[in-house]
N, C-alpha and C positions, 0 to 999 in steps of 0.2 A: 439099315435097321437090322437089329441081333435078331434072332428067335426066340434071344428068353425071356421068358414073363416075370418080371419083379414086385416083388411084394409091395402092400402098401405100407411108407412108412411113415415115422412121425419125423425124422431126421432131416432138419433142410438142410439144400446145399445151394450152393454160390457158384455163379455163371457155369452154368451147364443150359445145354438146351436137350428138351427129352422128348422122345415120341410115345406117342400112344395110337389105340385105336381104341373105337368103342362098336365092335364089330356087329351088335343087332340094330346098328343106327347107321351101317355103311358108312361110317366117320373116320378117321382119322387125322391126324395132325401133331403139332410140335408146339410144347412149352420152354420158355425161355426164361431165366432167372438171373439179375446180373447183377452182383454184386462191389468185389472189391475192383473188377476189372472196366466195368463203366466208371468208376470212383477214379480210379486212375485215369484214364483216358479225360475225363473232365474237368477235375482238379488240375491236370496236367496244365489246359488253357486257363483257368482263370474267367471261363467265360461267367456276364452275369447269368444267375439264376435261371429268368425264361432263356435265354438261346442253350444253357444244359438240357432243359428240360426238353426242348426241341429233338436237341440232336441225341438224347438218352432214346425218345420214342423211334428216330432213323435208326439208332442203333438195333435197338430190339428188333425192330423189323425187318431189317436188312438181316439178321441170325432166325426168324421163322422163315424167312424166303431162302436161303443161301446155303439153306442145310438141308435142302435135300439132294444137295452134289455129294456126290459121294467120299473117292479116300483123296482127288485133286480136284482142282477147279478154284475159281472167280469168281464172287457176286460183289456188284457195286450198284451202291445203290447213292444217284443225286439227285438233287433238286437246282433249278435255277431258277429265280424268281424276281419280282420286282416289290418284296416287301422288305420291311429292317432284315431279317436274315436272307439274306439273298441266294446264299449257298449253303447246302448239307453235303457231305463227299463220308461216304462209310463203307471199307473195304473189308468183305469178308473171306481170308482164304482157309477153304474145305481143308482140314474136318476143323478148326480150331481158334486160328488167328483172325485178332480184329483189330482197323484202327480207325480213327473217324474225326472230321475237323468241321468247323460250323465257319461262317464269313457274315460278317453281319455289319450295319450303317450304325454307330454309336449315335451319332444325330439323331437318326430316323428312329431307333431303337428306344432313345429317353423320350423322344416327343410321344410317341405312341404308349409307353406307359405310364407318362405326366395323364394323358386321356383316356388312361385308365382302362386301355384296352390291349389285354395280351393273350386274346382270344387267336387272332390271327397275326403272326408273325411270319407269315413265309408270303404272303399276296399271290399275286398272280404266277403261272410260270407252268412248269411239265416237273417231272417225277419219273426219272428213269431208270429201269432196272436193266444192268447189264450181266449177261451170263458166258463167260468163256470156260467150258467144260474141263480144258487144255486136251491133249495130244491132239489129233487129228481134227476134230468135231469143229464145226463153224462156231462163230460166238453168236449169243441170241440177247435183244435188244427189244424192250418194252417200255413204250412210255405213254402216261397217262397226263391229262389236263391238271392243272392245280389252279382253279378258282375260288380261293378263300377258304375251302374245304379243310378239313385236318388229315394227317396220315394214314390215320386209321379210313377216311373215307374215301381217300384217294386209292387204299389199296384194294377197295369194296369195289371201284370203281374196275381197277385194270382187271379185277379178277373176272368181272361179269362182260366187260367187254372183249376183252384178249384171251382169256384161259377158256371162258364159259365154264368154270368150274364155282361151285356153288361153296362161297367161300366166307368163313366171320372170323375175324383179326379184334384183336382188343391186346393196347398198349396202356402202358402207364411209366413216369416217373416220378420219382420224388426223392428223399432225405431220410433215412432214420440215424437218431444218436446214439451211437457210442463209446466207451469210456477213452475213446480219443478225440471224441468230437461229431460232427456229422459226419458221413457218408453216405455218397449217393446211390440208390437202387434205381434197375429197368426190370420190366417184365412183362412179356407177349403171351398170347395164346392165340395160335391158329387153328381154326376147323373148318374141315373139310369135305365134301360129300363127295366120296368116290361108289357106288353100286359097283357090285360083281357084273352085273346084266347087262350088259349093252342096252337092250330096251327098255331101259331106267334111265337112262341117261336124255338130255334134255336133247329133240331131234329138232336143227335147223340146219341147214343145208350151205350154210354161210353165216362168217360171223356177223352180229349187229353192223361192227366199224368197218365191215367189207361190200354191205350193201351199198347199190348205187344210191343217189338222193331221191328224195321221195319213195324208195321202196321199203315197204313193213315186214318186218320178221318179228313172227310172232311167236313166244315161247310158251314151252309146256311148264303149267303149273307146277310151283312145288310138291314134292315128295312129303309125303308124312313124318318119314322116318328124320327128312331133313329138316323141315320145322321143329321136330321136337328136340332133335342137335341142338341147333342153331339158339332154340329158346332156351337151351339148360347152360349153353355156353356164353347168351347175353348178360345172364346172371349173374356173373364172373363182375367184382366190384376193382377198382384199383387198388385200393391196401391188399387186398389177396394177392395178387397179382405181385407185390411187394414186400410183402412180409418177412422180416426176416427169420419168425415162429414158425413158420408153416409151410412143411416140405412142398413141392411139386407133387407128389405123388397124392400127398391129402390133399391139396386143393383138384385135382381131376378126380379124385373118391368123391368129393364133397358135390360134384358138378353132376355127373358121370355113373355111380354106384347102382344107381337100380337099375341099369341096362350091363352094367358090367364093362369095366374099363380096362383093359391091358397096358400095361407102359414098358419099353426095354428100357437096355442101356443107354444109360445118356453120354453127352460126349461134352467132354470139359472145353471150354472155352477162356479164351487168352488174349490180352492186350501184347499185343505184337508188330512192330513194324517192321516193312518189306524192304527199309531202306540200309544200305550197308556201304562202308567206304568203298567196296569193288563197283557198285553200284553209280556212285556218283564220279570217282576217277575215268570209268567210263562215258559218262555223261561230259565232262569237261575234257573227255579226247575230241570231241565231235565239237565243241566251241573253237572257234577261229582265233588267233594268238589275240587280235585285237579285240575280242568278245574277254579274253580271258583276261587282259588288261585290265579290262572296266572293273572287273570286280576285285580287282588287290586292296584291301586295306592298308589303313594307317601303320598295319605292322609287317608288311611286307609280305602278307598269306592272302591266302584264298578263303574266305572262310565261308560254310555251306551248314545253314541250319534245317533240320527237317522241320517242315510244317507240319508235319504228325505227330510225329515224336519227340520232338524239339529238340533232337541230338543236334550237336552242332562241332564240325568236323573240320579240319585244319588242311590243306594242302598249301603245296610250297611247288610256285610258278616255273621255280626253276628245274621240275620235273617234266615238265610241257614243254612239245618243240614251240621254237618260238617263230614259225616261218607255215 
């Protein structure tokens, strides 16, 4: 996060994610806006409808969690589960690039919206966030339950059990038209209650999911400052959150203004995939001649399409030892 304080404006902008703070509410946090770059990445699959809309809301979320790594780093953010979409996979590399793929039962998928229910598309399963810093620093790994719950509840979830940070998440997607057609938009908002104080801060001695069984920890009451956050930030509607009229900057004016809201620089954000022919030439030196057999087609190549980014890339066997 910059130093500098940016004005409020009326100008939107498309996939950035921007921070603010709203410093006599000990608050902070990051809005996310996504434009032409979730439109692509979804478009790209083809997926129907609800499993976009799914993975638009992993998307967004995966970019208020993922940003606060600094200039390198990894956040992935999946799910596994046992409903029609069974997988989310959303990779965000610090400060900028994203790419993200859904895996869903087309069977289970029509029968569930024949029954007219596409409340819950993911079922049962965990929700995990992984964080590899890069250089030296260990990677850090969190996962929470996913029982029928939505994203947004599961992140309400890992925050109060794992971070103990007093935490409100609000996603959305959808469609706005135009003069090419539709396009899809995402859009997060995270807040956060951080106190200067240490003795503001909630005093337990042990996490909830660290105590033995049958032992109570019992937490200190919300903060004032953090209910009235928390309230001005519930008020946050999904079209806001989407709009393509209305900058980032006025909708946290709009939330935020009578306590006084700062926002920096934001940082542009990118559909981008990690995979490159150096990449997979590598990967096919470590398959076995007879592993690399199996996969020759009808034309005499090797042929290797990304699941991400549906590049699809040509190698010729006869560059492989064959022993």
């Amino acid at each position: 996060m910059t130093d500098a304080i940016r004005d409020v404006s009326d100008v939107s902008r498309d996939d950035i994610v921007l921070p603010y703070a709203v410093e006599p509410l000990s608050t902070r946090g990051r809005l996310v806006r996504l434009g032409g770059t979730i439109d692509a990445i979804l478009k790209r699959h083809a997926y129907p409808d609800p499993v976009s809309r799914v993975l638009g809301e992993a998307t967004a979320l995966a970019v208020l969690l993922g940003a606060s790594l600094k200039l390198e780093g990894q956040f992935q953010l999946q799910t596994k589960t046992n409903g029609p979409v069974n997988m989310l996979l959303v990779d965000f590399d610090a400060p900028s690039n994203l790419r993200a793929l859904a895996r869903f039962d087309e069977e289970a998928l029509a029968a569930r919206l024949a029954a007219g229910d596409s409340a819950n598309l993911l079922g049962d399963g965990y929700l995990a966030f992984t964080i590899d810093p890069g250089g030296e620093m260990s990677r850090y790994q969190g996962v929470v339950a996913l029982e029928g719950q939505s994203l947004e509840e599961a992140a309400h979830a890992y925050f109060d059990r794992s971070e103990q940070i007093p935490t409100l998440v609000r996603l959305a997607v959808g469609q706005s038209v135009t003069p090419a057609g539709t396009e899809w938009r995402a859009g997060g908002l995270l807040v956060q209650f951080l106190p200067d104080s240490p003795e503001r801060r909630r005093h337990v001695d042990m996490h909830p999911g660290d105590a033995p069984e049958g032992t109570s920890v019992e937490a200190t009451p919300e903060d004032d400052e953090w209910v009235e956050a928390k309230t001005r930030a519930a008020t946050t509607e999904d079209h806001e959150l989407i709009d393509p009229a209305l900058s980032s900057e006025r909708l946290l004016y709009r939330l935020f203004n009578e306590r006084g809201v700062r926002v920096f620089e934001p940082t542009d954000l990118y559909d981008a995939c990690r995979c490159s022919a150096e990449r997979i030439d590598a990967m096919l030196q470590n398959f076995s001649a007879e592993e690399r057999t199996a996969m020759i087609g009808d034309d005499g190549k090797i042929g290797v399409t990304c699941e991400f980014c549906s590049t699809k890339r040509i190698f010729d066997p006869a560059d492989y030892p064959s022993e």
